[in-house]
C-alpha positions as CSV (number, residue, x, y, z in Angstrom):
1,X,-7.0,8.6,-31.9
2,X,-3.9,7.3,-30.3
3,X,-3.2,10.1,-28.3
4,X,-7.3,9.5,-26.7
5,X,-5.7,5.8,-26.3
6,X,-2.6,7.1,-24.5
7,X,-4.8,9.5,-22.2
8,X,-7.3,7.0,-21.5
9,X,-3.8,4.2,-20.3
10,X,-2.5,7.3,-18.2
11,X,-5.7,7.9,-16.6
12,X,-6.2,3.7,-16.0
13,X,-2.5,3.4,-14.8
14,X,-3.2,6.4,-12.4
15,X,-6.2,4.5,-10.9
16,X,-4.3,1.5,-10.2
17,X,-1.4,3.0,-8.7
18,X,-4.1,5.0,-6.1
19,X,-5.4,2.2,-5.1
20,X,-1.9,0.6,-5.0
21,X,-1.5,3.5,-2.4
22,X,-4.9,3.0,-0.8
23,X,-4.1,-1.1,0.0
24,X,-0.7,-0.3,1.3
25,X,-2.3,2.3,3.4
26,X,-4.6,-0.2,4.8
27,X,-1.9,-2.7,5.4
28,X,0.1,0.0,7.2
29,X,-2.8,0.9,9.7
30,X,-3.3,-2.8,10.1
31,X,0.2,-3.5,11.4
32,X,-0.3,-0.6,13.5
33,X,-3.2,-1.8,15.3
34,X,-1.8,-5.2,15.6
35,X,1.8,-3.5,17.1
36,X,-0.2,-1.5,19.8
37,X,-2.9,-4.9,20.0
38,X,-5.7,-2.7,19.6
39,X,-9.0,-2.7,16.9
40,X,-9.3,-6.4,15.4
41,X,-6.5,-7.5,17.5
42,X,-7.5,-6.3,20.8
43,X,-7.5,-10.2,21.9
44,X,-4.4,-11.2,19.9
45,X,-2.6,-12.9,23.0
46,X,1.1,-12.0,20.8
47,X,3.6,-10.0,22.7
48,X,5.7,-9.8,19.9
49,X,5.8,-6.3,18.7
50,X,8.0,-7.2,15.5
51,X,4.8,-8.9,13.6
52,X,3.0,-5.6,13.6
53,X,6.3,-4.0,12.6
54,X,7.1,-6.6,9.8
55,X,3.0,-5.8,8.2
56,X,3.9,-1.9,8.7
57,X,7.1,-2.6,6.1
58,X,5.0,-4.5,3.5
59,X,2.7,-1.6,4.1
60,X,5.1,1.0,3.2
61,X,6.7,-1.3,0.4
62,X,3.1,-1.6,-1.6
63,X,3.3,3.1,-1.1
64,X,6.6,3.4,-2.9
65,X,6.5,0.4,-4.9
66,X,3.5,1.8,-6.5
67,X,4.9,5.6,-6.4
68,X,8.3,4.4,-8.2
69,X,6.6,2.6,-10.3
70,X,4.3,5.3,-11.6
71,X,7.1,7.7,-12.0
72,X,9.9,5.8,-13.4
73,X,8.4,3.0,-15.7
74,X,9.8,4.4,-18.9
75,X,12.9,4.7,-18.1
């Protein structure tokens, strides 16, 4: 029965950590569009390239945060 248990916590910390990936893909393409002011931010009147920059780090944080965290939290 425990090893179900244990199969059933791999398969739910799996799913998280995808959609982990999933958000911090969606952040990433959002500081992209803001960077280049295209999509939703086609009539953001900001100049400042580093904003869309800054959202694409955060973006690539939640990615490995969420890799690392998968694949090194028993150690």
């Amino acid at each position: 029965m425990a090893r179900n248990k244990s199969r059933i916590e791999q398969a739910v910390s799996w799913l998280f950590t995808i959609c982990r990936i999933v958000v911090g893909i969606v952040v990433i393409k959002t500081g992209f569009d803001l960077a280049r002011g295209a999509g939703s931010f086609a009539f953001y009147t900001s100049d400042n390239i580093m904003t869309g920059v800054f959202v694409m780090v955060i973006g690539v944080y939640f990615v490995f945060s969420s890799i690392t965290r998968q694949f090194f939290e028993d150690e």
